[in-house]
N, CA, C and O atoms as a GROMACS GRO file, in nm:
protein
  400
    1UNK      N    1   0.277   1.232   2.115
    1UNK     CA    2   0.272   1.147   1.999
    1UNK      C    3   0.405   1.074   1.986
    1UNK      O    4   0.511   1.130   2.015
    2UNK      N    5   0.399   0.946   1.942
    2UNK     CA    6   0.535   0.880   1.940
    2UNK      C    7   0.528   0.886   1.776
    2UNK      O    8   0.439   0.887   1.690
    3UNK      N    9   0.704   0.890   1.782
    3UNK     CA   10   0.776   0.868   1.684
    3UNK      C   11   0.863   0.774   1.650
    3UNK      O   12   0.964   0.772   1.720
    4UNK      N   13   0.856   0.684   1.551
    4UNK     CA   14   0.926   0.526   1.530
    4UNK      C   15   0.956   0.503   1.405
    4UNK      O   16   0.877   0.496   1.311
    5UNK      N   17   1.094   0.490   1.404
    5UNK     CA   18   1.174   0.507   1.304
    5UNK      C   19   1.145   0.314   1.238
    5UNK      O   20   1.134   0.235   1.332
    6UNK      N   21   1.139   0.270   1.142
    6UNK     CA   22   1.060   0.136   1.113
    6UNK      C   23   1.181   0.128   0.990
    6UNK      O   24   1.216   0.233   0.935
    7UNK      N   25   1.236   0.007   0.954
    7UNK     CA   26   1.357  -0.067   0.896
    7UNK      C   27   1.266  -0.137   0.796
    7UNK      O   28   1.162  -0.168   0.852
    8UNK      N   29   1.267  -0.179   0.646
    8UNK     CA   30   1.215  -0.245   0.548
    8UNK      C   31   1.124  -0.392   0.626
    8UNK      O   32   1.007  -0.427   0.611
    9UNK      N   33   1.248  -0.457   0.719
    9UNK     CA   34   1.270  -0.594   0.711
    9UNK      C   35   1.151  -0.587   0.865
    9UNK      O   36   1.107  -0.697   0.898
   10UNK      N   37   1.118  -0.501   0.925
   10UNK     CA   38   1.001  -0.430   1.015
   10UNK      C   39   0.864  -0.381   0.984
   10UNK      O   40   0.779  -0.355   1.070
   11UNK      N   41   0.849  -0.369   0.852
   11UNK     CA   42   0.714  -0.300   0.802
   11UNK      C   43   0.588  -0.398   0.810
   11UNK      O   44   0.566  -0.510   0.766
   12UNK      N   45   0.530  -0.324   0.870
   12UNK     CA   46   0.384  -0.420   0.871
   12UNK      C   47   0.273  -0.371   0.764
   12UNK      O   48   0.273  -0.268   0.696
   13UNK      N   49   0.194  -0.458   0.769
   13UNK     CA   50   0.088  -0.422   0.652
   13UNK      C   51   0.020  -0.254   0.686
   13UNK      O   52   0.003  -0.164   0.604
   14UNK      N   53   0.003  -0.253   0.778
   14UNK     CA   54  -0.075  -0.107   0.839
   14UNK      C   55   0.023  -0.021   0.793
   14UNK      O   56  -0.013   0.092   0.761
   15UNK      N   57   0.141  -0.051   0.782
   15UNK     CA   58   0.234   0.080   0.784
   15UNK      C   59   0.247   0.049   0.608
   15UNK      O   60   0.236   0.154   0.544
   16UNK      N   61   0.261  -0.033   0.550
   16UNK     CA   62   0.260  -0.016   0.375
   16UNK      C   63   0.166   0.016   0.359
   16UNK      O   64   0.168   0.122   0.297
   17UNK      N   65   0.039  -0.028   0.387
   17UNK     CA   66  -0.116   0.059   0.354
   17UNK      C   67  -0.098   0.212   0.343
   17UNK      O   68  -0.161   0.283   0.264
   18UNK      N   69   0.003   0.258   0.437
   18UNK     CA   70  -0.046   0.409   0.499
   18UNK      C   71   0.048   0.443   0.399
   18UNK      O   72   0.010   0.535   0.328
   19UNK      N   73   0.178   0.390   0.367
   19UNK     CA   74   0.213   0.464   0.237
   19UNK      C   75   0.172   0.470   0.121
   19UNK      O   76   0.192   0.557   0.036
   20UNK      N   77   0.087   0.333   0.111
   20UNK     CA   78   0.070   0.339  -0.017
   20UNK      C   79  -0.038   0.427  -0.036
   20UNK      O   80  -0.040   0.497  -0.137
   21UNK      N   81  -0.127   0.433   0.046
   21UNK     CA   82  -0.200   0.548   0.047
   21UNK      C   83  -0.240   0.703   0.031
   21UNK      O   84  -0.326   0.779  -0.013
   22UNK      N   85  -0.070   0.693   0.124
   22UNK     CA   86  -0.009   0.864   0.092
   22UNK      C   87   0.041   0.893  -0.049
   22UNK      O   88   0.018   0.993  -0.117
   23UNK      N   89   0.116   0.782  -0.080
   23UNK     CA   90   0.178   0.787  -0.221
   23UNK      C   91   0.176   0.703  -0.323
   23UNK      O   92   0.258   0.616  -0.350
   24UNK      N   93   0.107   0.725  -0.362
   24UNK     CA   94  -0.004   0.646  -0.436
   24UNK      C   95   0.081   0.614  -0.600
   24UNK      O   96   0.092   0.523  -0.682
   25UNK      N   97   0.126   0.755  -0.575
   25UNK     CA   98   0.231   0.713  -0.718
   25UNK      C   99   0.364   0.729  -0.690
   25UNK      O  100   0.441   0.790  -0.764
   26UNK      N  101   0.400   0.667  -0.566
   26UNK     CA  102   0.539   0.688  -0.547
   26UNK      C  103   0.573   0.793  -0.458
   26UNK      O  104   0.482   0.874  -0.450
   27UNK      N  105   0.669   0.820  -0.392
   27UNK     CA  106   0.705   0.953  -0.315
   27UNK      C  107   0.857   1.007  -0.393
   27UNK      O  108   0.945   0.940  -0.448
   28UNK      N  109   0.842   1.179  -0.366
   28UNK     CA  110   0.927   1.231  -0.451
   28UNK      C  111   1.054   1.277  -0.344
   28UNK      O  112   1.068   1.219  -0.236
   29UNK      N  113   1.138   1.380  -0.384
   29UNK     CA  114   1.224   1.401  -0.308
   29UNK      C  115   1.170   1.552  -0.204
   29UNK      O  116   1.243   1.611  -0.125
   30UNK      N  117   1.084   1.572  -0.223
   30UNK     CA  118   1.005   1.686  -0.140
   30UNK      C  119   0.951   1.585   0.012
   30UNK      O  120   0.956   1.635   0.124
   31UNK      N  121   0.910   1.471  -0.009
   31UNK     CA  122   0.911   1.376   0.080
   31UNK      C  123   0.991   1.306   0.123
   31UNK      O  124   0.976   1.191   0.165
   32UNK      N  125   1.122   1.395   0.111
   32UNK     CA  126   1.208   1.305   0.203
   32UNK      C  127   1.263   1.366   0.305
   32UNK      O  128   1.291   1.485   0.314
   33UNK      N  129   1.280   1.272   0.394
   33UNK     CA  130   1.315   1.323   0.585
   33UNK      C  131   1.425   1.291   0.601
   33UNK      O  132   1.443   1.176   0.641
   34UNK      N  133   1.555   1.388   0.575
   34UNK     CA  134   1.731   1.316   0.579
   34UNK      C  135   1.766   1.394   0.760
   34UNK      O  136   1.759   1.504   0.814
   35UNK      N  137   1.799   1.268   0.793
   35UNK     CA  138   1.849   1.290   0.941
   35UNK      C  139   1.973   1.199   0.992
   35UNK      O  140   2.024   1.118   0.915
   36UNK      N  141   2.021   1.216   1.131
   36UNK     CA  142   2.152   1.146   1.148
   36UNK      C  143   2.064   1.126   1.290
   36UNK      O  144   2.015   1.207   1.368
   37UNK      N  145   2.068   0.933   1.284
   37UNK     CA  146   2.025   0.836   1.394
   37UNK      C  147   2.090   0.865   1.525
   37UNK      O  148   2.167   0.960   1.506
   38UNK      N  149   2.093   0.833   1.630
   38UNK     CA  150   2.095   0.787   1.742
   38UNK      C  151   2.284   0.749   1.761
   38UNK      O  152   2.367   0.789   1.842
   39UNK      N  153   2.294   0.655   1.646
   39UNK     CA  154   2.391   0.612   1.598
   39UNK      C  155   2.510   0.703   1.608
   39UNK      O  156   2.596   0.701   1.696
   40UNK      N  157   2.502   0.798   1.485
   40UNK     CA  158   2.571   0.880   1.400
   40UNK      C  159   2.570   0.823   1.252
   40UNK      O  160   2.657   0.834   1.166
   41UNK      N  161   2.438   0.757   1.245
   41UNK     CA  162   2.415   0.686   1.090
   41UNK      C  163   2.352   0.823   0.979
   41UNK      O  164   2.246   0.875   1.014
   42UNK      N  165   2.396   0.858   0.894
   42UNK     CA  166   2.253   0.927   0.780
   42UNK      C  167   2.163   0.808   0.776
   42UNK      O  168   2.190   0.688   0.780
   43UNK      N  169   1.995   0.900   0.761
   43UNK     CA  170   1.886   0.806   0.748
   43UNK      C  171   1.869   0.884   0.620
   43UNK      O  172   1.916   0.996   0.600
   44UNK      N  173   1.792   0.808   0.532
   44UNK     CA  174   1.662   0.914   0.454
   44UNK      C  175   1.522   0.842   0.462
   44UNK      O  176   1.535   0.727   0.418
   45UNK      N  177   1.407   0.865   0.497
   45UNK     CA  178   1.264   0.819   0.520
   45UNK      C  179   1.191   0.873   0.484
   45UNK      O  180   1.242   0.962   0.417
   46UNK      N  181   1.054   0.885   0.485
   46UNK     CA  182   0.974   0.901   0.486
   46UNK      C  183   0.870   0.885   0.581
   46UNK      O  184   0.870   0.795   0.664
   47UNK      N  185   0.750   1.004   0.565
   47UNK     CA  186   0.645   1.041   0.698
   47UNK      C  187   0.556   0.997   0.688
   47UNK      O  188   0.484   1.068   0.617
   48UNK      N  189   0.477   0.852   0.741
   48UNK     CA  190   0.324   0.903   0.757
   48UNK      C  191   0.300   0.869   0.890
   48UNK      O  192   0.387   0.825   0.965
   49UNK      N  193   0.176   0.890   0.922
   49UNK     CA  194   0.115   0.890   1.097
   49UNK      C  195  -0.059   0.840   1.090
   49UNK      O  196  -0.142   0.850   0.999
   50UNK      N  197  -0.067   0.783   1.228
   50UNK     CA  198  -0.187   0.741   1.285
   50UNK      C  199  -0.188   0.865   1.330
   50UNK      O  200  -0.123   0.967   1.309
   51UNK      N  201  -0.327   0.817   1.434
   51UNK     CA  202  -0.390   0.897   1.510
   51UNK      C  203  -0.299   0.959   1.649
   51UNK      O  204  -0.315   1.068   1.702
   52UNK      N  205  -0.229   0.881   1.676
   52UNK     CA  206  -0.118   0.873   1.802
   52UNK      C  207   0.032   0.853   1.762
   52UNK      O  208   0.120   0.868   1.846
   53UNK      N  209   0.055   0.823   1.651
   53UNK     CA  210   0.197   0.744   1.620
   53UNK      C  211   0.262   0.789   1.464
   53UNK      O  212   0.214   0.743   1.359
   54UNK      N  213   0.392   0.899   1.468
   54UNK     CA  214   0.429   0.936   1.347
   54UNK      C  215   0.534   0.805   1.287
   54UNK      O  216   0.595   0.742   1.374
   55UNK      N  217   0.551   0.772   1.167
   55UNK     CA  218   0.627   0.675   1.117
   55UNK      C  219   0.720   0.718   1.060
   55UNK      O  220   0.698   0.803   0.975
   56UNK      N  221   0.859   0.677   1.085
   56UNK     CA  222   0.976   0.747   0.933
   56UNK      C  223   0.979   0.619   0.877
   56UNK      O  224   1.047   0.548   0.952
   57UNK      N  225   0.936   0.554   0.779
   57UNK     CA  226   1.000   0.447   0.721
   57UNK      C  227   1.185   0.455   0.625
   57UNK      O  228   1.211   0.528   0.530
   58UNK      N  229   1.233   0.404   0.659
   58UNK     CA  230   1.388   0.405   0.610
   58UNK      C  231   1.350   0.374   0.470
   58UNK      O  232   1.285   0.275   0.435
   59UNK      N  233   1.406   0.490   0.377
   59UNK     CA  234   1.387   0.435   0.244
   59UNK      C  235   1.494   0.317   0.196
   59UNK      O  236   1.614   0.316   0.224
   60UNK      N  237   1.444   0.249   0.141
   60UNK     CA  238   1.551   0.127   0.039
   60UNK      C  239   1.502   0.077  -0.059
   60UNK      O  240   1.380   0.085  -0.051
   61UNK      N  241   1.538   0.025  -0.159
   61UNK     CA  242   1.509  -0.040  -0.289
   61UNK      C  243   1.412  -0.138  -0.256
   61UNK      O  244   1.320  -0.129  -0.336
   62UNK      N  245   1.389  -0.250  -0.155
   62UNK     CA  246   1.289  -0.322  -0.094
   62UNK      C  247   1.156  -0.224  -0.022
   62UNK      O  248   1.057  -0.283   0.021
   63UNK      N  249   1.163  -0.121  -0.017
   63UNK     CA  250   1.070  -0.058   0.048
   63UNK      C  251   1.016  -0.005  -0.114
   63UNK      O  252   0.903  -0.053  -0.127
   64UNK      N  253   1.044   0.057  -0.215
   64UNK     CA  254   1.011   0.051  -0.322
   64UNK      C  255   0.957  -0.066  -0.380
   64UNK      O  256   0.845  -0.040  -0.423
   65UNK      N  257   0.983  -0.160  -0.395
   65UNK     CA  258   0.946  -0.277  -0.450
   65UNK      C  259   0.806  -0.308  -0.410
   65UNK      O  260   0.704  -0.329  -0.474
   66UNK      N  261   0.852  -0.299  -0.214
   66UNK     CA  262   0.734  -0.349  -0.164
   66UNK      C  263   0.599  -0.250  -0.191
   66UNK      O  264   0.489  -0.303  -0.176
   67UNK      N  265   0.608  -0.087  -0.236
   67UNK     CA  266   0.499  -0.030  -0.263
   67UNK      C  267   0.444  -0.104  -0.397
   67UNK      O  268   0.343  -0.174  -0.393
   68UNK      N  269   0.518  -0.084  -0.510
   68UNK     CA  270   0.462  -0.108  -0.598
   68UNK      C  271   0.429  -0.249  -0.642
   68UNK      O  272   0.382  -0.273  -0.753
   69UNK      N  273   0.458  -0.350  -0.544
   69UNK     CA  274   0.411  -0.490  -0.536
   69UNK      C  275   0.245  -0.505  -0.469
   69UNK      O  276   0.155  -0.577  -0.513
   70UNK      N  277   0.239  -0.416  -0.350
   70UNK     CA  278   0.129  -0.393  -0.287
   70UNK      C  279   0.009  -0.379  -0.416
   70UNK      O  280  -0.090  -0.444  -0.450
   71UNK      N  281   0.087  -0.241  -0.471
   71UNK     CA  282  -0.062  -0.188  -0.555
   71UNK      C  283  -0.094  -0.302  -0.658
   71UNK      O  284  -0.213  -0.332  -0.673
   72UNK      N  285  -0.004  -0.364  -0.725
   72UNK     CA  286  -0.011  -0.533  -0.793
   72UNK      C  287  -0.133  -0.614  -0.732
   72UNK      O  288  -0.238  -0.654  -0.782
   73UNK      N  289  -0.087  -0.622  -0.622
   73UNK     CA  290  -0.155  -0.739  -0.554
   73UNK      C  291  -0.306  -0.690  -0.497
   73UNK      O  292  -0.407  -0.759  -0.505
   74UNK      N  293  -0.296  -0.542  -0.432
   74UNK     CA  294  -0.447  -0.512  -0.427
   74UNK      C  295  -0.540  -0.503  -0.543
   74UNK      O  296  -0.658  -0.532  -0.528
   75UNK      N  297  -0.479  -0.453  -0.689
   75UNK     CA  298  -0.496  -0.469  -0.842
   75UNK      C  299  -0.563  -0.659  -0.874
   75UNK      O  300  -0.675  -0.697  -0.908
   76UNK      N  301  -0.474  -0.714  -0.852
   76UNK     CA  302  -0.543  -0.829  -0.812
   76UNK      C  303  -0.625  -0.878  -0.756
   76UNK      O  304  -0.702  -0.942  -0.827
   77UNK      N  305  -0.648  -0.877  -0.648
   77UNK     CA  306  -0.767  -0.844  -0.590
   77UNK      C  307  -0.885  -0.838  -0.606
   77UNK      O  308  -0.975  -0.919  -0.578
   78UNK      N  309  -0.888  -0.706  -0.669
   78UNK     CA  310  -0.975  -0.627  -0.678
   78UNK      C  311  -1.058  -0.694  -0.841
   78UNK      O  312  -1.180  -0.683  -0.859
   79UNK      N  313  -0.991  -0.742  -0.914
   79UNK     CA  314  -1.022  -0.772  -0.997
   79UNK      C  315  -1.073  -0.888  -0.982
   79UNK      O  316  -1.168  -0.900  -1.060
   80UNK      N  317  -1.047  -1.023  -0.891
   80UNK     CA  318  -1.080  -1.131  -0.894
   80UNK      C  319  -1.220  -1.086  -0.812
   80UNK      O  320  -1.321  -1.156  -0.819
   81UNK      N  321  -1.216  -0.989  -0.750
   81UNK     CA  322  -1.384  -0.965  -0.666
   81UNK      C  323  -1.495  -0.939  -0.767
   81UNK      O  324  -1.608  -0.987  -0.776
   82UNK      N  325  -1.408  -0.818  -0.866
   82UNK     CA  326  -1.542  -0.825  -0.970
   82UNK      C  327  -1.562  -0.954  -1.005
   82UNK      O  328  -1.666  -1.015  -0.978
   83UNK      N  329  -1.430  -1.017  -1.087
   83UNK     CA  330  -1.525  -1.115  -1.134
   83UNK      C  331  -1.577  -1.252  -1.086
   83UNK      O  332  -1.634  -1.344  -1.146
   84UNK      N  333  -1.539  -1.233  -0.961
   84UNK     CA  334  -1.670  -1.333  -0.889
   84UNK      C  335  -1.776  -1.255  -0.895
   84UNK      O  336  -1.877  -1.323  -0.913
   85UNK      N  337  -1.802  -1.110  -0.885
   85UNK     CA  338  -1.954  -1.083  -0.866
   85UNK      C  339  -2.012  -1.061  -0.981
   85UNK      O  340  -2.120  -1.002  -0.984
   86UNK      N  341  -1.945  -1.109  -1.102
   86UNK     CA  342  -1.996  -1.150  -1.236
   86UNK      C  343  -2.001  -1.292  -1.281
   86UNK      O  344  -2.032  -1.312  -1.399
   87UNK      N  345  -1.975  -1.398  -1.203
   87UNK     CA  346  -1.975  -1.476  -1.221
   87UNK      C  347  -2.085  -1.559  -1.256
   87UNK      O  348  -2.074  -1.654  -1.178
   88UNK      N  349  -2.174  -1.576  -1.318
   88UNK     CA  350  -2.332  -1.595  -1.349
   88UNK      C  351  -2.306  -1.764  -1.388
   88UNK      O  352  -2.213  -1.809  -1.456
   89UNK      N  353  -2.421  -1.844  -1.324
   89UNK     CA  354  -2.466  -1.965  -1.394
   89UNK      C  355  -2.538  -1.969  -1.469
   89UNK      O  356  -2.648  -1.928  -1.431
   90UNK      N  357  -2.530  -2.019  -1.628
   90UNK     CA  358  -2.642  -1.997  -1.717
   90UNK      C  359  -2.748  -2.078  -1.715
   90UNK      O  360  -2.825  -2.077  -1.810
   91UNK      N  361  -2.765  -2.148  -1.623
   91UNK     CA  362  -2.869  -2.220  -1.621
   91UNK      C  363  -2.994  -2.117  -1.537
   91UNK      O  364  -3.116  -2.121  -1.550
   92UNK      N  365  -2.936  -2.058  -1.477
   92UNK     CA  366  -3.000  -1.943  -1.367
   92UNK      C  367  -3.062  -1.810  -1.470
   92UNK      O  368  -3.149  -1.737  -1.423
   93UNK      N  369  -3.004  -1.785  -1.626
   93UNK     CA  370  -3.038  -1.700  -1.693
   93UNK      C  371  -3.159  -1.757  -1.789
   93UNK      O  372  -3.146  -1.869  -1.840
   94UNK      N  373  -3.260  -1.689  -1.809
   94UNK     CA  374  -3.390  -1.710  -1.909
   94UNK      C  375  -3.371  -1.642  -2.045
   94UNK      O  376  -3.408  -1.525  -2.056
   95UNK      N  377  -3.325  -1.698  -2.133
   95UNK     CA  378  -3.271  -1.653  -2.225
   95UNK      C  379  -3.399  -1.682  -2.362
   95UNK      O  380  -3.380  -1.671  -2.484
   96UNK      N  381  -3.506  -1.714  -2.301
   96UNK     CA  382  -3.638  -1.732  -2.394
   96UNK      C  383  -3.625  -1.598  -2.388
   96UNK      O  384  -3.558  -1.522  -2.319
   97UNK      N  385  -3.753  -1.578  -2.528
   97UNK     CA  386  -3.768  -1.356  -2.599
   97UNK      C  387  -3.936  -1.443  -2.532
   97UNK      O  388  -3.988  -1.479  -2.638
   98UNK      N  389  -3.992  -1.467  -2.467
   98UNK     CA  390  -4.156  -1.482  -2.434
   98UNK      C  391  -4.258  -1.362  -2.407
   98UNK      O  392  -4.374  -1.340  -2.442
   99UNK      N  393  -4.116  -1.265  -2.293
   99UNK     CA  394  -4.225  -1.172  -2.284
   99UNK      C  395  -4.254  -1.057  -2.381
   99UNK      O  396  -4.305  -0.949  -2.352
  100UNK      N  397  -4.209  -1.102  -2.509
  100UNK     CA  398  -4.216  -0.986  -2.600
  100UNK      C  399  -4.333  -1.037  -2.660
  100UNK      O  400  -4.388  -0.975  -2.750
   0.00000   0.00000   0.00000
């Protein structure tokens, strides 16, 4: 299984999905992965994984943002779908009482 350490300014939609998914209300400090890079940098990240591929995303204030912008915008969404599928023409509604 590969492991890939992923930078804010690197995140793809698949990989914000999968957090936002995991953490739905945020991630706490029980979810955090503190390690020293390649470098000799401190990281702190966070875990999620595919089927083949574990993720640390590097935490930062833009990686925050970007969760709770996501859930905004799927919130959006989601709402403009209902109400297209409420969207009714009244000419299309029979608003005669006949069959009573």
């Amino acid at each position: 299984m590969k492991r890939i350490i992923v930078d804010y300014k690197k995140l793809t939609t698949e990989i914000l999905n999968l957090l936002v998914e995991k953490f739905p209300d945020g991630y706490g400090i029980r979810d955090i992965i503190k390690f020293t890079n390649q470098n000799g940098h401190y990281v702190e990240a966070v875990q999620v994984s595919t089927s083949d591929t574990i993720y640390l995303v590097k935490i930062s204030d833009e990686l925050v943002d970007s969760m709770e912008n996501h859930d905004e915008d799927e919130d959006d969404m989601l709402g403009s779908e209902i109400s297209d599928d409420l969207d009714l023409d009244l000419e299309d509604v029979d608003l005669d009482d006949e069959d009573e």
